[in-house]
N, C-alpha and C positions, 0 to 999 in steps of 0.2 A: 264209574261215572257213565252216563247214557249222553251218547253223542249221540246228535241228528243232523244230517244234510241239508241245511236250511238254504234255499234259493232267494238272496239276497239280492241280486238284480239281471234283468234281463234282457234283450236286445236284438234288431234285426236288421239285415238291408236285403234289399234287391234292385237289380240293376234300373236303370230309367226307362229302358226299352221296353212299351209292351207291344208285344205281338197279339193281334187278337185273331179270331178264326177266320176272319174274313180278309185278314193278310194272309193265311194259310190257304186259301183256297186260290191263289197265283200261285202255288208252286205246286200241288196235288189236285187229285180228284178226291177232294169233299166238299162239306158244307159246315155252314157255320150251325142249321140246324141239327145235322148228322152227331156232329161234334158234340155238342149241349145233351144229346139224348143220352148219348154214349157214356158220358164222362161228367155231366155238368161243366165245364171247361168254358170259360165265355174266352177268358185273354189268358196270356202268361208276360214274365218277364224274362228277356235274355239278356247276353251281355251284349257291351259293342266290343270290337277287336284291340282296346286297350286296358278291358278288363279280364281277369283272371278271379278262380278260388279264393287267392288268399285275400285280394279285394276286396271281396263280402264278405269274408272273416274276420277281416280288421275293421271293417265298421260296425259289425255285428257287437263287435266284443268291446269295442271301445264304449257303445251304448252300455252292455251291460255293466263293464266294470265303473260308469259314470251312475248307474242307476244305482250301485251298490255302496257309491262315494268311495273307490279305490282306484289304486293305480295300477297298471300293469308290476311291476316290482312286487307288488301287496301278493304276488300269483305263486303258490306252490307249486305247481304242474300245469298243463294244457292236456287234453284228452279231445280231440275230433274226432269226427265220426263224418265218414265220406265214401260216398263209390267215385269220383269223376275227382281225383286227384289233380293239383297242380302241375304234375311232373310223376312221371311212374315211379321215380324215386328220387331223393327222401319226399315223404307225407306232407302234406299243406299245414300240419302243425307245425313243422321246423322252420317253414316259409315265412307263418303266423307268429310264431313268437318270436322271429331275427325282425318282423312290422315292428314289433310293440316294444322295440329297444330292449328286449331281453337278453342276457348276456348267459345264462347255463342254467335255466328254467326248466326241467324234464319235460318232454313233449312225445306224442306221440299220437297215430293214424287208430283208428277202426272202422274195419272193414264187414261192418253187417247191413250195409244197405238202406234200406227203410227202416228201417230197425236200429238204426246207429244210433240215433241221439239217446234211446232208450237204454242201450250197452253200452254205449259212453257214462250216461249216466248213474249206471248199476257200478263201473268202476268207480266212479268220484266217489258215490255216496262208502263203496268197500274203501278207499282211502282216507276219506275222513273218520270212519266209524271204527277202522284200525289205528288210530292216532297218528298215521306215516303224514299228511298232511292238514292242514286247516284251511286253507283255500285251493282251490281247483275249477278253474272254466272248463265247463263243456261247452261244444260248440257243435252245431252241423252245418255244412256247407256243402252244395250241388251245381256244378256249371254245366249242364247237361247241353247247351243248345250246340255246343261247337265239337257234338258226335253222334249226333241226330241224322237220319238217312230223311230230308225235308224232300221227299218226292213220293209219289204214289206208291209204288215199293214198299214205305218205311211209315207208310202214313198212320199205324194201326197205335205205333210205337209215339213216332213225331208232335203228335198233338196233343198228346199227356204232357209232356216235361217244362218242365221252368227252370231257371237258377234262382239262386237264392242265398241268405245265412242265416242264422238265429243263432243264440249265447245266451249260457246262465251260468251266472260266476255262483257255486256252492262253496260254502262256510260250515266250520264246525259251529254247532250251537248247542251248548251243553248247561243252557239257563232252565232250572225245572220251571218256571213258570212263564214258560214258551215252547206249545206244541208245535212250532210250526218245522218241516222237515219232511225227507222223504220216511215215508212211513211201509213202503214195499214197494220191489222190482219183480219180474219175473220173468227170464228167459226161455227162450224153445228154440232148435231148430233141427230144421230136414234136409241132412245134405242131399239124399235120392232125389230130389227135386231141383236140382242147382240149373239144371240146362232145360228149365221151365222158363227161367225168366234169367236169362243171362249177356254177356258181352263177349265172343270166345276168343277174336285175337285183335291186337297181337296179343300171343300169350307164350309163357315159355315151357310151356306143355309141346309146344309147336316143333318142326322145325325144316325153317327155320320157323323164328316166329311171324313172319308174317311175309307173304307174297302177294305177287301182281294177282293171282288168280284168289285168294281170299279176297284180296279188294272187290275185284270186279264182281264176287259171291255175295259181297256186304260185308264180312263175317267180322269189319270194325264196327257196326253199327247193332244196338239191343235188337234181341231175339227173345219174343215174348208168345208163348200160347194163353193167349186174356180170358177164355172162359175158364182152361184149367186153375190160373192165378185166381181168377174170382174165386173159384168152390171154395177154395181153401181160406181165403182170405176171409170170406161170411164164418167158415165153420173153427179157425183159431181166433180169431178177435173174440170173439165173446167170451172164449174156453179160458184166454189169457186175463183178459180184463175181471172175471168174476175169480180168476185163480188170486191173485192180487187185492180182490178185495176180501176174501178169506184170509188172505195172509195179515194183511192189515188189521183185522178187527174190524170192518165196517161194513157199512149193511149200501147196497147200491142207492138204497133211497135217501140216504147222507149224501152220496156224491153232488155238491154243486154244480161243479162243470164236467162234461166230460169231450174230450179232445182227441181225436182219432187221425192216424196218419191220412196226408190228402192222397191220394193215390187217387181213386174214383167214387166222386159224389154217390155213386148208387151204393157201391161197398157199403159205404157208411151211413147210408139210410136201411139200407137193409140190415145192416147190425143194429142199430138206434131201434129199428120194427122192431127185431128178433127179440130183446131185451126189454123192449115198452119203455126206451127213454125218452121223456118230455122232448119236445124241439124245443124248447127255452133254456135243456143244460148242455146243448149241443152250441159247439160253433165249428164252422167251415170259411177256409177261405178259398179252396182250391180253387171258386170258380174267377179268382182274378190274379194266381200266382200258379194254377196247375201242380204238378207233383214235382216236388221239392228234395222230395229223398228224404235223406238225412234232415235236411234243414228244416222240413215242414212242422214238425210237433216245437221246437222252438219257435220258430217263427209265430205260429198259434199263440205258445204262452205269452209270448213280448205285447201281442197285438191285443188280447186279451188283457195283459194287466196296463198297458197303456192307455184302453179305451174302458177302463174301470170295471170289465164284465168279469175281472179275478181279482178279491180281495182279501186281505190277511186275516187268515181264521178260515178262508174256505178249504175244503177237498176238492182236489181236483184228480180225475182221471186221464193215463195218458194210454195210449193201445198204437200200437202198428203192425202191419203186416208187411214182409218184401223178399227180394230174392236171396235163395238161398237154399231154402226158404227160412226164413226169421221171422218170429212174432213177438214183440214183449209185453209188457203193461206195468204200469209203476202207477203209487198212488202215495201221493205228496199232501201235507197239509200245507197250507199255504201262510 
């Protein structure tokens, strides 16, 4: 029998807080036009000091499992996908499912960055399509703002990131006369590249793992070279997204929508150039929620089929790029 990963319902939050660039330019030296040129970035959303991860993972997830008319219990597994963990151990899924009144529901963290939601996702879809389960949330979630170096220093870093969640409860659907399901994934990654775009302590490479003189260095706060992540970032996105639709069977001028990690609005016009995709099968939101990590391509899908611009029967394209480096791309019918 051919099982397919059908995304049944989906869902988002982010905190109430926006910061916009013109709050940022009190604590740094930039600008709010500096900003926008850079990055597209008008505003983001941060937490306040009552909110955590698993916060906007449970509201994330309670949407999606209401969109899909289920209950937390209906869940075979939890799979997240996070850099900016609750607690450096256990993962914000154990956090997440002890929210949603679970009592001994398999959960677990991944750790690919911008590229989570997509390896989170390439799991569910491998455990439904193994028969091991028939329902599985994925989830991505990013509290970025409360390890942010928010001073001129860290400013290059600071002004990209947002918090956030998004969730997509996947179901077996094993009905022939329902295409809809993920129809290809495709992973990459370059570990030679990991202290391109990386966070280095505390770590327990370290030791110890972390001192007074790391601090005063930063070396708690991201360390990013932004021209070398761009090359790379224009030159596997497209390599990922068109490998995926070979695998798929489809031809890119089928794709209805296509949906790219928020990372940097130019990224991803430069990829939409490079490939000649319409601006009408393109959406962004980065420029009022910033880079979201993990959470950003859910968040897309939820905001998308809430606001009617993805509908059942369509193909939709999903792509990221991030540290690691990781790229993926998955191509779902809708």
């Amino acid at each position: 029998m051919n099982v397919r990963a059908k995304v049944t319902g989906t869902g988002m939050d982010v905190p109430d807080r926006v910061v916009t660039n013109a709050e940022l330019e009190k604590y740094m030296e930039t600008s709010d036009e500096w900003i926008r040129q850079r990055s597209g970035i008008e505003e983001r959303r941060w937490v306040t000091e009552e909110q955590g991860p698993a916060d906007l993972a449970e509201a994330a997830a309670r949407r999606a499992l209401e969109a899909a008319g289920l209950e937390p219990g209906d869940l075979d597994c939890i799979v997240l996908g996070t850099l900016s963990p609750e607690a450096d151990f256990p993962g914000t899924s154990f956090f997440l499912q002890d929210r949603l009144g679970l009592s001994e529901t398999p959960c677990f963290d991944v750790r690919a960055q911008c590229s989570g939601f997509l390896y989170s996702l390439a799991i569910g879809d491998s455990f439904l399509r193994s028969g091991q389960y028939r329902r599985v949330l994925v989830v991505g979630c990013e509290v970025h703002s409360t390890g942010l170096d928010v001073s001129t220093r860290g400013r290059d870093v600071a002004v990209l990131f947002g918090d956030g969640a998004g969730a997509a409860v996947l179901e077996a659907n094993d009905d022939p006369e329902d295409p809809s399901g993920v129809l290809s994934v495709r992973l990459h990654a370059q570990g030679k590249y990991a202290r391109k775009l990386w966070l280095e302590a505390p770590g327990s490479a370290l030791h110890p793992r972390f001192t007074q003189e790391m601090y005063d260095q930063g070396l708690h706060f991201p360390q990013m070279e932004g021209k070398f992540v761009f090359k790379h970032a224009v030159t596997r996105m497209p390599e990922v997204l068109l490998e995926a639709l070979e695998a798929a069977g489809v031809k890119q001028d089928d794709v209805d929508l296509f949906l790219f990690h928020q990372a940097n609005l130019r990224i991803n016009e430069y990829v939409a150039n490079s490939l000649e995709i319409p601006p009408e099968k393109l959406r962004n939101n980065i420029q009022r929620y910033g880079n979201c990590s993990a959470a950003a391509i859910p968040m897309l899908l939820a905001e998308a089929e809430a606001e009617g611009a993805l509908r059942r029967g369509q193909l939709v394209s999903l792509t990221a790029f991030g540290s690691g480096f990781s790229w993926a791309s998955a191509v779902l019918r809708w």
